[in-house]
Structures are given as C-alpha cells and as structure tokens.
N, C-alpha and C positions, 0 to 999 in steps of 0.2 A: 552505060546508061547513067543519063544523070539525076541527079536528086529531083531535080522538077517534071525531069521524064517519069521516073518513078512515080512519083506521087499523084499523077492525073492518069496512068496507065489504067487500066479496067483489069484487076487481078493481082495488082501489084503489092507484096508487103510490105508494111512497115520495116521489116527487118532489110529486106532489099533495098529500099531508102537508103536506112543508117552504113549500110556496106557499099554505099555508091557515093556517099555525101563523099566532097571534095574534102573536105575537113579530115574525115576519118582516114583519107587515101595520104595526104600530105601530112599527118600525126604517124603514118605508119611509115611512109618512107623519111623523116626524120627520126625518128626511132632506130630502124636499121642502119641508119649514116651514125647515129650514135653512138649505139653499140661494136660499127665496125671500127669507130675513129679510135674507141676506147682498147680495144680486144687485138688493135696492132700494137701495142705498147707490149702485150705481151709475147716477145717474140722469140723465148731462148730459155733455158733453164738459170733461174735466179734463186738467191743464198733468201733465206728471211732478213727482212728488215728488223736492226736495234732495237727501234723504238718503239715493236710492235709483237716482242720478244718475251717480255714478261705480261704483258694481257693477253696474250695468246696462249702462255702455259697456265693460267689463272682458269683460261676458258678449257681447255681440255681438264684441267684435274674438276670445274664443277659438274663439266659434262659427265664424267665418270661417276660421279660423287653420284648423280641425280638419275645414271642410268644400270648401275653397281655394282658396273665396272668399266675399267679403261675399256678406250677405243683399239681397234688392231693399230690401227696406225695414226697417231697424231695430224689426222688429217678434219681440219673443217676448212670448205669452203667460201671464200669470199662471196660468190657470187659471179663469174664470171671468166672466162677462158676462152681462146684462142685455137679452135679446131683441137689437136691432139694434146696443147697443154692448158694449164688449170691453173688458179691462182688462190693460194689460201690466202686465210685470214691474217697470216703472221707476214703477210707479203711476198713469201715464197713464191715461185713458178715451178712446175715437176710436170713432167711426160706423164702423163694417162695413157698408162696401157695394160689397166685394167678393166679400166668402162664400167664400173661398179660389177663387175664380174659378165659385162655383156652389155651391159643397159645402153651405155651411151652411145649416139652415133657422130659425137663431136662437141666440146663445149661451145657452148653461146654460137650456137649452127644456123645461119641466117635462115634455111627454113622451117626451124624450131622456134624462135625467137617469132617467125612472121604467124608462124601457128598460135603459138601463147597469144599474141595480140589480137587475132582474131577471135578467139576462144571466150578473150578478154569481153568481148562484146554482146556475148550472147550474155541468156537470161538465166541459164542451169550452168553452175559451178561444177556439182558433179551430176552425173546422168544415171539414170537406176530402171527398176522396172517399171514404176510405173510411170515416169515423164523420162523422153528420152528425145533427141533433135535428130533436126534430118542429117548430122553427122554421124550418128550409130547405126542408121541406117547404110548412108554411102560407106561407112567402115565394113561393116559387117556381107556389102553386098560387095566390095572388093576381095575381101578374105575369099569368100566362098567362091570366088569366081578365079583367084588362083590355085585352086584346089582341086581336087574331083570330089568335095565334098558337098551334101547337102545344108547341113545349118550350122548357126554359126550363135553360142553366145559369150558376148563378152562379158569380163570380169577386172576386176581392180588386183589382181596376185596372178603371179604364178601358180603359189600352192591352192588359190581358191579355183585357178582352170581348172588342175588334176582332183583336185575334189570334186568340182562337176563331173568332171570326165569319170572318176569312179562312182558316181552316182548312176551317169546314162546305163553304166555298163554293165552294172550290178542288177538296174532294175529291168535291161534287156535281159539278162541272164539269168532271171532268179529261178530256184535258190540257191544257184553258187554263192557261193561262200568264201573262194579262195581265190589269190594270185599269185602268177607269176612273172619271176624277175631277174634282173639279171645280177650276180655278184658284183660287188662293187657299185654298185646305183647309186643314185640321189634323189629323190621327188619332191622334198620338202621336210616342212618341220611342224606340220598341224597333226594331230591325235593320231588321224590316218597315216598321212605321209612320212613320219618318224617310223613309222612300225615296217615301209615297204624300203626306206632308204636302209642300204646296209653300213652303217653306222652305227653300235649300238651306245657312245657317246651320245647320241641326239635320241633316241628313248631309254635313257638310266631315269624312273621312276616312273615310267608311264605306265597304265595298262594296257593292256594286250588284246585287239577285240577283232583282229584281221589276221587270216593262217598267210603267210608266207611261202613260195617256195622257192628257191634261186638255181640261176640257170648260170655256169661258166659262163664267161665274157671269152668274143674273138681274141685270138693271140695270134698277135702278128709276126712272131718267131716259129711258131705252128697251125702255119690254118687249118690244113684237115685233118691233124690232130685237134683240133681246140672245137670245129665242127663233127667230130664225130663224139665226142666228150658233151658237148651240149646236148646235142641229139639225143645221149643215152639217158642224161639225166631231165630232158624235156618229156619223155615217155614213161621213165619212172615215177617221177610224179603224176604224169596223168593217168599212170595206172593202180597208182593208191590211193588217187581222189578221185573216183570215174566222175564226169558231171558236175565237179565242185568247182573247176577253174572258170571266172568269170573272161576272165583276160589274162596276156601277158603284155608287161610295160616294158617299151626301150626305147634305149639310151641311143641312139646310133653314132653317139662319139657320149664317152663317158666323159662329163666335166669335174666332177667333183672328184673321180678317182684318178685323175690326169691327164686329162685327154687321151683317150685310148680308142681309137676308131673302130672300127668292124668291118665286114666289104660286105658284098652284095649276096656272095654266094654263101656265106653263112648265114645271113638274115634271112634268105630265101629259103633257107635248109628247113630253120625252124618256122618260120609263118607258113607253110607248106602243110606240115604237122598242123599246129593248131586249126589253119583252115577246115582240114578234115574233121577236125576233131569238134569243133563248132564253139572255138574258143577264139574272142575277138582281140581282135591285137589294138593295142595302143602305143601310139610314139608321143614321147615327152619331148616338144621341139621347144621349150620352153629355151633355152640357151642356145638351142643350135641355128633358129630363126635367123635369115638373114648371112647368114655366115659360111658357107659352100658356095657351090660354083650355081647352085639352084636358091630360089627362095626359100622354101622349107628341103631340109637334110634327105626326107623321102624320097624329095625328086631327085638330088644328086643321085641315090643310091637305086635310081629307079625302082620301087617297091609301090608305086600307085595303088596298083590293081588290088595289093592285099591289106592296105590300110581299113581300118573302122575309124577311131579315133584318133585326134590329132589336137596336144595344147601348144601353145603360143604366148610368148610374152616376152620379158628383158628386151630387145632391142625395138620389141615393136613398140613399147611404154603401154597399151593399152596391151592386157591380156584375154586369150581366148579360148574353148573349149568348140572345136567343128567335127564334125559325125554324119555319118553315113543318116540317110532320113529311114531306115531301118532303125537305127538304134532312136530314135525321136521320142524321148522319154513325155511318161504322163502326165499332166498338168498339173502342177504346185510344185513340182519335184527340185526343178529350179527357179533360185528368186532370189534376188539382192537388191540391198537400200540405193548401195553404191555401185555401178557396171565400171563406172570408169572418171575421172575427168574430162570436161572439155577440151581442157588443154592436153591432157594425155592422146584425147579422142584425133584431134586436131593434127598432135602429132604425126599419130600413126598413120594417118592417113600421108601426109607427105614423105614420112619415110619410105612405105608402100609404094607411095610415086614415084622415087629418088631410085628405089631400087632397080623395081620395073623397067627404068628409062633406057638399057639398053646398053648401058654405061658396065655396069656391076658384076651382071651373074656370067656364065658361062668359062668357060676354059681359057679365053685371055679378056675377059671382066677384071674389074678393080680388085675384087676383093680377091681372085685366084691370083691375080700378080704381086699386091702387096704381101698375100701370105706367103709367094712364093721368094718373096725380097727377102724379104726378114728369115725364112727358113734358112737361106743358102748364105745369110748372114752368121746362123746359128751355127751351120756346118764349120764354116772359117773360125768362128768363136771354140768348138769345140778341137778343129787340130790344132789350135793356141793352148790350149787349155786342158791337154788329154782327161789328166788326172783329175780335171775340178767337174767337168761335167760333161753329159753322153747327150746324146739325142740330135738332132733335133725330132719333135712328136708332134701330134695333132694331123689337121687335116683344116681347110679355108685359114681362117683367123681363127681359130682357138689353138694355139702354138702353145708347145711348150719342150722345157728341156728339166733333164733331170742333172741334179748341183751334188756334189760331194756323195757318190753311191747313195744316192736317194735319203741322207740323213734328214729327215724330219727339223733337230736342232738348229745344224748345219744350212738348212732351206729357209729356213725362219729367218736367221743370222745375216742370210743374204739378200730376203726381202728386205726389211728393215734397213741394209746397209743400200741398198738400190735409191730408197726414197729416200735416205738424206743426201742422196748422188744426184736425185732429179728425176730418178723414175718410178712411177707405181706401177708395182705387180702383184703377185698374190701364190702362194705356194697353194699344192692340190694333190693329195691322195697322203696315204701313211706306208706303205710299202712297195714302191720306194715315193719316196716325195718327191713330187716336181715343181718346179718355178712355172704359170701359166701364164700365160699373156694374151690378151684381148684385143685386137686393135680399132682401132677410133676409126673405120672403115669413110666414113663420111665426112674426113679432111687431112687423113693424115696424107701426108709424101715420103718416098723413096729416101730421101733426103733427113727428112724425119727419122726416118727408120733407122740411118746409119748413124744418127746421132746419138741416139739412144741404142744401138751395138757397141758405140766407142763407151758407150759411160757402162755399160753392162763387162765389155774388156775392161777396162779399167778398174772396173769394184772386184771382177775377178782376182786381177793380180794381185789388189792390195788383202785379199784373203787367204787363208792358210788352210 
C-alpha cells in the first residue's frame, strides 16, 4: 500500500501511512545494509585494541565504583555483534555463549535490529496497563495460542512474571499459605523469590514471610530411587500442612543449580499427587523458553494436560505470566506502569516467529542439532581431558559440563580463563560446580561450535 493509497482510503491510519511511506521503507532497508556491512568486520575472536586499553580499564573500575562493586566479568559492550560473537568496548571480539544467561538470540540479529526500528516509530516507548498498542495484543494473542492456556499477561522481569504467577495463585487458593519446591531451585531475587530459591546466600537478611517446602530434584544416576524419595517427601509435607499448599513450582531443567534435567515419568509421579490433592502446579519456563525440541519445556516433557501456570521470559525479551482462565485472578490484583517495551514487544514477537517457522523445534530442529553438536563436542573434550572435566549435561541448549570435580574455585578460574581465550560462559551450581553454556540458537553455526571446542581444548590444557 502506498502512502497516497493510504491516505484517501476510508478507514486508513495515520499510522499505516507512516509504515507504508517509501521513505521509512528505504531508511530501514539502508539501516540493515548498515548494520550488516558493519557486523561482517566482525568475523573471528580478537585480542583488545592498545589504544583502547586504558579507557576501557578507567570505564570498568568507575562502573564498579558506581555500582559497589566489580563486574563478574570485564565485559561492557560496544554496541554491536555478529550473530554468536560480540564486540566490547576495549575492541575485543569473544564468542557469546552465554546469551546473558539465555536472553540473547544473537547479536545485532537482523530481525531484532528490524524490530527496534519499527518499535522506533511508534508512539509508546514502553507499554503498561493503562495505554498498550496493538502489538501487546498480537503478543499476547500469539502466547496464548501456543499454549493450552487461557490468558496471558505480560511483564518487564522475569521475577515480576513469577510474582504475578504467585499472586494468581495464592489468590485462587486462599488461604494457603505455603509452597512447594524443588531442592536446588532458582525463581529470583525479589522479597518473595529469595525466600523460594534455595540459595540462602540470596536471602542472608531478608525477612521471612513465605513457608517453604522442598521436594528432591530427579537424579539421573537414580530415577526411581530419586521418584520414590520425592513422592515420600511430597506427601509428607502435604500431610503437615493439610490445605496450606498453594502450588508447587518447577524447574524442569534446573539452571541455576546446573542444568540438571528431570524426565517425564517423575514430573508425572508428582503433578499426579498434587492434582488430587487440589494443589496447582506452576512451571518457571522463564530460562527454558525457547530451548528444547518444543517451544516451552512442558511440551517437550509432554505434561499439558497438568499445567495451571506457566512464566516466560530471557529469550522471549518481553516477559509473561499465562494461566488456566480458572485461576483468572480478581481485579486490581495485577497492574504495572511498565508491561514491557516496544522494542522488547517487537521483538518477541519475531522471535515467536523465527521460532515457529518450522526451522527450530522438533527432534532434528536447529536448536536439537546444534545442542547435539556441541554435546558430542563435549564428549571428545571430556576423553581428552579425563581428569579436568565429566559430563557432558543439560538437555536443548542449556549444556553444560562439570570442570576439576565440580570445584567451585577451580570453575571460576576457568570461566575467567575462557573469556580472555574468546569465550563467555558462566559457572552454575555449588556442589559440584558446572561451567553452563547457552547458545546463540539464532545464528550460531556448527562451525562456530567447533571453534569455540578448540579454544575450550586449549584453555583446558594450559590448566592444572
């Protein structure tokens, strides 16, 4: 349509106008030729530049100064990257393969980049409850429609999904009072979610206003030991709190404690139980979105039928809270200034698309084969390397391997030694420690993979 057909149409917006005008078409497609001319310069792992060596340590120690303390990793961005790698501000280039622990689905991603521009155009910066565009709509009616869920709202956090989501769920269930969870968890770091993540480093001075209970996690060296072991302790808790449990929350690949999967037939064991028991289950897909051979982790594990709630975020960039229209909490109950950005909104939405396309999910999908590269990379890595590291672990792209008998130290030592080698990663869990790795599912190559295996061999070797 064009700008002048627009404009004498009977019904036509202004906004359709400025998204048809020739100008705004030929400003975007010179934009992406910009961005791509710039983004192939980056095509390989590079040392930092001299000249760019002491403003760059100047900028990391004020950053520190100003937030009160160092960074994990001497990393700020320039602005700018090449599908799987990245380019700091010191001049540096390094593999990304940690995606901010999931978020990314590729630097400077020409359908991120097309999104930000278009985003760029509209009239709400960010979008909330009470003014919202008809892209929170088409967001939130794509959510719901890969789902079996009935509604859908979005949020600017992860931990602000799982705060609604324990809101719905608390106020379907009152007045319980208690949850349950799995050892080892993560849910976040807000008043609530410290108290349900089993970490007690992340509530040392908080108060205490939520009963907890924890349920073993699958163990993949015991399944129906590790299923019958849950089961006992799923029943004894609900037999000292008759009516008090609102929910139980999982993980169904633990991240924070190292990727640690679960299978079908345990999840089943226990949502089975709870069903009866009239206690709603919640999955935290907030990291696993996106990353299985399914769009959300459920579906891999087929568990539809027994979901209530379900959160979303990191790779989608817009976060979500979706729930059965049973649980369809009271009015005022949820509300925010902020639901999301445009450009977040924007995003999600293509990534949504990118995913869907046919390309991705399923058993030989992208994201099954590249995890499956990189694992059977891990395997070759680990008979080189008996004694420096076991594994490989996970499940899609959340991989990981465990380095020096799971030292914590020793884990640390080797991220650190990764990134000044060219690759980000990120260690995960305290007993034993694992190195995890994320992958850039939305540009990396095969090719890529083995790159970043040689530089992971190699730092290997040169450690003790």
């Amino acid at each position: 349509m064009s700008k002048e057909e627009c404009s004498v149409k009977d019904g036509c917006l202004a906004f359709d106008a400025l998204k048809a005008d020739p100008r705004i078409k030929e400003a975007k497609r010179l934009l992406l030729d910009a961005v791509s001319d710039h983004q192939s310069k980056l095509s390989r792992v590079q040392s930092s530049h001299p000249a760019l060596q002491k403003r760059y340590k100047q900028q990391l120690e004020h950053f520190g100064t100003l937030r009160g303390r160092d960074l994990l990793f001497p990393y700020i961005g320039s602005g700018l990257g090449n599908g799987a790698l990245v380019e700091l501000a010191d001049g540096s280039v390094k593999y990304d393969f940690i995606c901010g622990i999931g978020v990314h689905f590729g630097h400077s991603h020409p359908l991120l980049v097309e999104g930000a521009f278009d985003a760029a155009l509209t009239n709400l910066i960010m979008q909330g409850n009470l003014q919202q565009n008809n892209e929170s709509l088409y967001l939130i009616d794509l959510l719901t429609k890969q789902t079996h869920l009935d509604h859908c709202f979005l949020t600017s956090s992860g931990a602000m999904a799982c705060e609604n989501a324990l809101k719905v769920l608390f106020a379907n269930k009152a007045p319980a009072s208690r949850i349950l969870a799995f050892d080892g968890c993560f849910m976040g770091r807000t008043l609530a979610l410290s108290q349900i993540t089993d970490k007690p480093g992340y509530r040392k001075g908080l108060p205490l206003n939520l009963g907890i209970d924890y349920i073993p996690f699958f163990d993949y060296r015991d399944p129906k030991g590790s299923r019958t072991r849950a089961i006992e302790a799923l029943n004894q808790h609900i037999d000292r709190y008759p009516g008090k449990h609102a929910c139980m929350c999982f993980e169904l690949i633990q991240g924070e404690c190292g990727y640690f999967p679960g299978d079908t037939d345990f999840f089943l064991s226990l949502m089975e139980i709870l069903k009866e028991k009239g206690i709603a289950v919640f999955v935290d897909e907030i990291q696993t979105f996106g990353r299985t051979t399914e769009l959300f982790a459920y579906q891999h594990f087929g568990l539809e039928s027994y979901i209530d709630v379900v959160t979303v975020g990191k790779l989608l960039q817009t976060c979500a809270t979706l729930y059965r229209k049973e649980f369809n909490p009271p009015a005022g109950l949820l509300s925010q200034t902020f639901t999301a950005s445009t450009a977040a909104i924007h995003a999600s939405i293509a990534i949504i698309k990118e995913l869907t396309s046919g390309k991705y999910l399923g058993e030989d999908g992208i994201i099954n084969t590249l995890g499956k590269h990189f694992i059977s990379n891990i395997k070759k890595l680990q008979k080189k390397h008996p004694t420096k590291i076991s594994g490989p672990f996970g499940l899609g792209t959340m991989i990981a391997f465990t380095p020096f008998n799971g030292s914590p130290e020793k884990t640390m030592q080797l991220a650190h030694a990764l990134f000044n080698n060219g690759v980000i990663t990120l260690p995960a869990g305290q007993s034993p420690a694992r190195m995890r790795f994320h992958l850039p599912i939305g540009s990396v190559s095969e090719k890529e993979i083995d790159e970043v295996s040689t530089i992971i061999d190699k730092t290997l070797q040169a450690m003790e």
